[in-house]
C-alpha positions in Angstrom: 0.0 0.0 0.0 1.0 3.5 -0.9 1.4 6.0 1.9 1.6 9.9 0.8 4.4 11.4 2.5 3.3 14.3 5.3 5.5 17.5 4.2 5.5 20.8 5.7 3.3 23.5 4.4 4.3 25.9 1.6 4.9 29.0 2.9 3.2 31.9 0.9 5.3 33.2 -1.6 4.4 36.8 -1.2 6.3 39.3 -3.3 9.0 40.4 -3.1 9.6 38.6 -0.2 7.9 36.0 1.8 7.6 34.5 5.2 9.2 31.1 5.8 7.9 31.1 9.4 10.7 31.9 10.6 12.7 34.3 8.6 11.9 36.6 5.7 13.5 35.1 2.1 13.9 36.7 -1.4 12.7 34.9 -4.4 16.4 33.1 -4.8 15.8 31.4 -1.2 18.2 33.9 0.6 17.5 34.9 4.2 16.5 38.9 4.2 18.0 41.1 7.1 16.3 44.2 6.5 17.9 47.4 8.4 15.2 50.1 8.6 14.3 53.5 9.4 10.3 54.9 10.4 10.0 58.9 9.0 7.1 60.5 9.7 6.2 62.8 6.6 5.0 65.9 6.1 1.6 66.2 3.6 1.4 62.2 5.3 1.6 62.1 9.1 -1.2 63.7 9.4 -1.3 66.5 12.4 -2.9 69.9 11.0 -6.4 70.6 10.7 -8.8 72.4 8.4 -10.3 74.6 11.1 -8.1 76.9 12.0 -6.5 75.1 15.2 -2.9 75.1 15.4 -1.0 72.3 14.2 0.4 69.6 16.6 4.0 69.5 15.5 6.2 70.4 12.4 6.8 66.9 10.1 9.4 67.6 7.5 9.4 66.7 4.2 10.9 63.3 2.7 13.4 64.4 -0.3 14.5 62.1 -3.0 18.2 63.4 -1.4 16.8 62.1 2.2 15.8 58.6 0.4 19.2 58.6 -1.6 20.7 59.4 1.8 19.2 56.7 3.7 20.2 54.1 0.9 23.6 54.9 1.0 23.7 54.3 5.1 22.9 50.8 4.3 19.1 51.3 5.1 17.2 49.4 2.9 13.6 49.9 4.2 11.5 52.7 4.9 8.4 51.9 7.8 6.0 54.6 6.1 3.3 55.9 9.1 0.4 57.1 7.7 -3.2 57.7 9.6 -7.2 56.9 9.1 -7.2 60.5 9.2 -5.7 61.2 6.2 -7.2 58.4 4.0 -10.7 59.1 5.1 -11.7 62.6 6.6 -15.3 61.6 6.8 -16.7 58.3 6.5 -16.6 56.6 3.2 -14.9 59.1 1.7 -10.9 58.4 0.5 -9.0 61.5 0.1 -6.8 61.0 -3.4 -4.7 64.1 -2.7 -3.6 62.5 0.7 -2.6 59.0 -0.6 -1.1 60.5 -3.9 1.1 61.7 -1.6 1.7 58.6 0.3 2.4 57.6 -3.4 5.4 60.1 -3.3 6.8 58.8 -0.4 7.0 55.4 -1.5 7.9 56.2 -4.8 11.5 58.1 -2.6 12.0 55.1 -1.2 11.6 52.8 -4.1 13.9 55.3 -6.4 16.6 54.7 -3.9 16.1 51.0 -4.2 14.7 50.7 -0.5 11.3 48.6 0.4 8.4 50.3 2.6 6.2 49.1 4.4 2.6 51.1 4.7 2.0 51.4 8.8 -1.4 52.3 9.8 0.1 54.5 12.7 -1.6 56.4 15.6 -0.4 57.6 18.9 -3.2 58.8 21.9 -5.8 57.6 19.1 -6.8 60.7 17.3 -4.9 64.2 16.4 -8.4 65.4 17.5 -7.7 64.0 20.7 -4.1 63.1 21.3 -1.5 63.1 18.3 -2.3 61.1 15.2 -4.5 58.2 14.0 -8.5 58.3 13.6 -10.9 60.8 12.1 -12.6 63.0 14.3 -15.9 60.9 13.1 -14.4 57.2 14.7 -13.7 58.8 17.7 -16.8 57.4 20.2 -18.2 58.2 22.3 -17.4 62.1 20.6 -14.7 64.4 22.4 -15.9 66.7 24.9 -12.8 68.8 24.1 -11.1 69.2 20.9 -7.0 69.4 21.4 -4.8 72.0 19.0 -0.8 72.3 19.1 1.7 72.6 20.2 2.4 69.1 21.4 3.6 69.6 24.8 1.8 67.0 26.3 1.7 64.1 24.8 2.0 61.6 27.9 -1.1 63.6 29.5 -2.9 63.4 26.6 -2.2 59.3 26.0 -4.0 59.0 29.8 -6.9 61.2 29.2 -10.5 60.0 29.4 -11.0 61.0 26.2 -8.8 58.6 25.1 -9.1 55.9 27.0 -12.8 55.7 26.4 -11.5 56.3 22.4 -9.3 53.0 22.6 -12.1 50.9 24.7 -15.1 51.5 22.4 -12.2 50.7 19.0 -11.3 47.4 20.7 -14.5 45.9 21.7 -14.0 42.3 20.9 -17.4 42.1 19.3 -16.9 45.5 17.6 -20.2 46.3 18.8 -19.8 50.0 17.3 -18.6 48.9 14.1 -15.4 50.7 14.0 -13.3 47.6 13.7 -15.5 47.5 10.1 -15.2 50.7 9.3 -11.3 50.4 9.5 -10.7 47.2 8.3 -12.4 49.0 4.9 -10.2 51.2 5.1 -7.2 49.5 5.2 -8.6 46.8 2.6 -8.8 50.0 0.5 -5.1 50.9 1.2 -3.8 47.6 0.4 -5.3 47.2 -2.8 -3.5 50.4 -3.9 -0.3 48.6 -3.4 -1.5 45.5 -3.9 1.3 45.2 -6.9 3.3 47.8 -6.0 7.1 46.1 -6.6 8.4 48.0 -3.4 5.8 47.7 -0.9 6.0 44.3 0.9 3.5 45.0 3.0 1.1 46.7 5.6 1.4 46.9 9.4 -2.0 46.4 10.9 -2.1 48.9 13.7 0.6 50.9 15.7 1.1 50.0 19.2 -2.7 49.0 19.7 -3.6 50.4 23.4 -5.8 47.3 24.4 -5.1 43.9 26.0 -3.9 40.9 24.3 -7.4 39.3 23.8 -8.8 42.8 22.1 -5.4 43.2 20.3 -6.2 39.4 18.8 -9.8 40.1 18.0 -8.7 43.0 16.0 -5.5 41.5 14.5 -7.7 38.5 12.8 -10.2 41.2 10.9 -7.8 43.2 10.0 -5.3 40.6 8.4 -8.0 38.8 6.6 -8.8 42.2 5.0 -5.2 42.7 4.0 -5.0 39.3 2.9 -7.9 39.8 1.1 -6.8 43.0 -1.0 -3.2 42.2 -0.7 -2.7 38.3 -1.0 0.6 39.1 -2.4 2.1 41.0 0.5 2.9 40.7 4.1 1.1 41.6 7.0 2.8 43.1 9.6 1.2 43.0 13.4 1.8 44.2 16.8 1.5 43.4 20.4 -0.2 45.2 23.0 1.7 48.5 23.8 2.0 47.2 26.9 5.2 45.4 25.9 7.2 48.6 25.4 7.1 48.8 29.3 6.9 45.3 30.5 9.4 43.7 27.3 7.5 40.7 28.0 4.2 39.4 25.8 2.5 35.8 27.3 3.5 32.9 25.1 1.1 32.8 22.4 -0.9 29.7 21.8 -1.4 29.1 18.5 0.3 30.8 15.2 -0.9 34.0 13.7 -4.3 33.2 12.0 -3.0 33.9 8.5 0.1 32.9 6.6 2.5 35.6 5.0 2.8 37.4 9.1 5.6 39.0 10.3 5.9 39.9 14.2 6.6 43.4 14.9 7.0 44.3 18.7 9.0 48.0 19.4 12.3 47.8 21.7 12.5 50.7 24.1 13.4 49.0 27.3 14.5 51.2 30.3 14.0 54.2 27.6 10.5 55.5 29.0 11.0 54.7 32.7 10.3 57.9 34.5 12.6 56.5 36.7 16.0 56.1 34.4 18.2 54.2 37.2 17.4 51.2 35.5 18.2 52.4 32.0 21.8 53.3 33.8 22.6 50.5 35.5 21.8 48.6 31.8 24.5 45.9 30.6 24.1 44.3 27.9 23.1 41.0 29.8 20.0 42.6 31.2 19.1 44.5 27.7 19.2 40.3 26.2 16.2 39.3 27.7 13.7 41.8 26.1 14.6 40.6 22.2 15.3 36.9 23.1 11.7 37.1 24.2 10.4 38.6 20.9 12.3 36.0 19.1 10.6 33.5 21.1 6.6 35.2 20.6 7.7 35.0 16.8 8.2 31.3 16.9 5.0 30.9 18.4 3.8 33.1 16.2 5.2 30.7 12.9 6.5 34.2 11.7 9.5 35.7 11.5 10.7 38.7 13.5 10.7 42.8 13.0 11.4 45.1 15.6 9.3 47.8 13.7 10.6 50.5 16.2 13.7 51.2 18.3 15.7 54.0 19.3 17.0 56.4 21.7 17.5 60.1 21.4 21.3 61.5 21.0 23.8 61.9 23.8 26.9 62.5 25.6 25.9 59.6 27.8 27.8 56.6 27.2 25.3 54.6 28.2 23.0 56.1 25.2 25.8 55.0 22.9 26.1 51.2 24.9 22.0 50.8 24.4 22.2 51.3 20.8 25.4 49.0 20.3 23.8 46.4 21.8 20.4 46.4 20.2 22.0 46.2 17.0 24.2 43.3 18.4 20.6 41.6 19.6 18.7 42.3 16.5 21.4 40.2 14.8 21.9 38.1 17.4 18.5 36.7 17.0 18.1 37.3 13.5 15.9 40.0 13.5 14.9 42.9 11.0 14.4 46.2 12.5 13.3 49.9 11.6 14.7 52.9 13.9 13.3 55.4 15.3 13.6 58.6 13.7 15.3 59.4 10.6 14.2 63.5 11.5 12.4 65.0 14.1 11.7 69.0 14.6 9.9 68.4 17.7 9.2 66.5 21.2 12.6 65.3 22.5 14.2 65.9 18.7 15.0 62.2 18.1 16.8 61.5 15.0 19.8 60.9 12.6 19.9 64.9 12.2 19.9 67.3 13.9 17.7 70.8 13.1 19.1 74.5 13.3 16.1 77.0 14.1 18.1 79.5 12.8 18.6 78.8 9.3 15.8 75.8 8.8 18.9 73.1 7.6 19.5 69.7 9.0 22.3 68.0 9.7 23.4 64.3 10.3 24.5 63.7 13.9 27.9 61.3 13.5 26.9 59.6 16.8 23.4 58.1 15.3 25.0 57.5 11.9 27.4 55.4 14.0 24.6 53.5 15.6 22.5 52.8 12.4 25.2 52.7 9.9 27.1 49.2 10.1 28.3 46.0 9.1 25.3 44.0 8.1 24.2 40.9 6.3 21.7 41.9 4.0 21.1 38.6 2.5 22.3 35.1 3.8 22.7 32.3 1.7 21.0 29.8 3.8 19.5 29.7 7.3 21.8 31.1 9.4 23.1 29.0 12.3 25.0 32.0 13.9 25.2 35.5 13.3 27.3 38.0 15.6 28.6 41.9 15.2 30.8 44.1 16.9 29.4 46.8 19.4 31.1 49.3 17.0 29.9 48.1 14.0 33.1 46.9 11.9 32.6 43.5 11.8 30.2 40.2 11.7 30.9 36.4 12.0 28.0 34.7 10.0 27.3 30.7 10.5 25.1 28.8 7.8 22.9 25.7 9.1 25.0 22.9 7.6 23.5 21.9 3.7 21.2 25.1 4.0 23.1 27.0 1.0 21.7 28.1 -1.9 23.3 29.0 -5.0 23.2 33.1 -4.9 25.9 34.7 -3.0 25.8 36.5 0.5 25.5 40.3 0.5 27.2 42.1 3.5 26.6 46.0 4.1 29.9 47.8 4.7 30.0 51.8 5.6 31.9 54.0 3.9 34.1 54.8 6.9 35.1 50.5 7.2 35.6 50.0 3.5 39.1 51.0 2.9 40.3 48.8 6.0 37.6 45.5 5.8 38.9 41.5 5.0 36.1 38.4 4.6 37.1 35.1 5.4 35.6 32.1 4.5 36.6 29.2 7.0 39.5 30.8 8.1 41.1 31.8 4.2 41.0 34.9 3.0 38.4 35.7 0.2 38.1 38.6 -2.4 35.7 40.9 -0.7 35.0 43.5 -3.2 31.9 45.8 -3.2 29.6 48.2 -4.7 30.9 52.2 -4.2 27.6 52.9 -4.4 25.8 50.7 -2.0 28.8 49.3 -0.2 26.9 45.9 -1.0 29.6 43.1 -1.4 28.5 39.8 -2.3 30.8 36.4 -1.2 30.2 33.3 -1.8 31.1 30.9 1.4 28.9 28.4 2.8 30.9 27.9 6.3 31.9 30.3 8.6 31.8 33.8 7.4 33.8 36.4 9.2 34.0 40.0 8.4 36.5 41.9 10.0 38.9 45.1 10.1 42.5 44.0 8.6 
């Protein structure tokens, strides 16, 4: 008697990469390492009003020099927020104007040769309310009080009663107002612009969704089956709670995500918000571990691979800014993991960012200390499934490890900056290999299916 064989199921070949359920792949087979940055946009995150209220916040503009820019650090994707707001002032209506220029900003990135992925981004719920995110029409039950710049108080504003009630009637389980419909049109609406768009790999659900983990589910399985719906060619990116910026922790899940082609995407900001920063000094890299093993370990419950869609600190003299940053990188490719940082320019709030803003003259300019931290050697695609992968806290070198007879036949690309070219050697189990590179990208591409080490000479 013939017995069929059992084989594993066929992961989703979204385009133009896919989910293996564990890592992210191109279409030769190759393990994708994206290195990211989030920019909010202006004309996209959307925080003026038509009423004559002030504005929240000054967003600058994204320039094809910016995109160019960002390409060249070795950034090769761009986490796009844009906001119900924008796409639909009042219900059932889509504003063109405002996703033409969402079109703009993807068409930067895509220029420059980086991917994007569209995140459906809100902070406090509203702009109405707090800072970005819904229409003043989804926002039940209605305001009492309608907010205006400038942003000074964000972290009031994220407590209010206006917003918590916001977030509670949104993430009703049973979406018994309808909202959780009304969005998930929305988005389906979204996707389907980019549904074949060659640079978009796909959509983030929701940012930082302010409700417990059985709401954040409910929500998570409408939404995705719209994007899969209007999308089935793209990833769908998803969110914890927001609780896990502050407690680094998310329970174990108990089953996969509830649609194929996911990617987990918790943020990293531990010790960074603490109103109490003793912790955030007395940081080691030891007790910084724990937070990202954990999100590797929710993504293998998950079945998906893993995105830390935010991370960051803002710029310092403090060492230990400069020891928080080494070491996430370090993590992120400890455990294999894509990421996105947080904030490529910022003219307001704490002034995060790779640049720095002068008031005086309106120019920006790039702060060495953040280029430093976002700007290293990185695999950007593995040939195989990587058994090891290890950097340096400053960036200038890697040791990569292959899973024994996991090699495919394209090569390895390794991201080298500017500043390490001159002075970099690859080996390939201990003899030296020709380890050219693009001028241009600083993309070098070796072909070794052992040990991989990357190194100053």
């Amino acid at each position: 008697m013939l017995v069929a064989a059992c084989s594993e199921p066929v992961p989703r070949r979204t385009s133009p990469l896919y989910a293996d359920g564990a890592h992210l792949r191109d279409d030769q087979g190759r393990v994708a390492i994206l290195r990211g940055i989030n920019a909010r946009v202006g004309g996209v995150f959307d925080v003026t009003f038509s009423d004559g209220r002030i504005p929240l916040e000054p967003i600058p503009e994204l320039t094809p020099a910016d995109c160019r820019r960002m390409r060249a650090l070795g950034l090769d994707l761009l986490r796009l927020p844009i906001n119900w707001s924008g796409i639909e002032p009042m219900r059932g209506v889509f504003d063109e104007g405002y996703l033409a220029r969402v079109d703009a900003a993807i068409a930067c990135a895509a220029d420059a040769g980086m991917f994007v992925v569209v995140d459906l981004h809100q902070d406090a719920y509203s702009k109405e309310i707090g800072e970005d995110g819904a229409p003043l029409w989804a926002i039940e039950p209605p305001p009492q009080m309608l907010l205006q710049g400038p942003l000074t108080d964000l972290g009031e504003r994220r407590l209010s009663e206006q917003v918590r009630k916001a977030f509670g009637t949104f993430f009703q389980p049973d979406d018994a107002s309808g909202l959780q419909a009304e969005f998930a049109e929305m988005l389906a609406h979204v996707a389907a612009r980019y549904a074949d768009h060659p640079a978009v790999i796909g959509f983030e659900l929701f940012n930082e969704p302010d409700a417990g983990t059985v709401e954040v589910d409910a929500f998570h399985a409408r939404a995705a089956a719209a994007v899969r719906a209007a999308a089935p060619d793209k990833l769908v990116f998803f969110e914890p709670s927001a609780l896990r910026n502050f407690t680094d922790f998310l329970p174990t899940p108990k089953e996969p995500f509830p649609i194929d082609g996911a990617v987990y995407s918790p943020h990293v900001y531990t010790f960074v918000f603490q109103a109490d920063q003793r912790a955030f000094q007395s940081a080691t890299p030891e007790i910084l571990e724990p937070s990202v093993r954990a999100a590797r370990e929710e993504a293998a419950a998950f079945d998906t691979p893993l995105w830390i869609g935010e991370f960051g600190i803002g710029p310092s003299t403090d060492p230990q800014h400069d020891l928080w940053m080494r070491t996430q990188q370090q993590l992120h490719d400890r455990y294999f993991a894509s990421n996105a940082f947080w904030l490529w320019k910022e003219h307001s709030q704490a002034s995060w960012g790779v640049h720095a803003y002068d008031e005086a003259t309106g120019s920006w300019t790039e702060r060495p200390q953040v280029v430093g931290w976002i700007s290293r050697v990185h695999a950007v695609r593995i040939a195989g499934t990587p058994k090891r992968l290890e950097s340096s806290a400053l960036g200038d070198s890697l040791t990569l490890e292959l899973e024994p007879g996991s090699a495919v036949a394209a090569p390895t690309q390794i991201y080298v900056p500017e500043r390490f070219r001159a002075t970099t050697k690859a080996t390939c189990d201990g003899d030296e290999i020709v380890f050219g590179g693009d001028p241009t990208t600083g993309i070098a591409e070796v072909a070794c299916s052992g040990v991989l080490v990357v190194s100053p000479r």
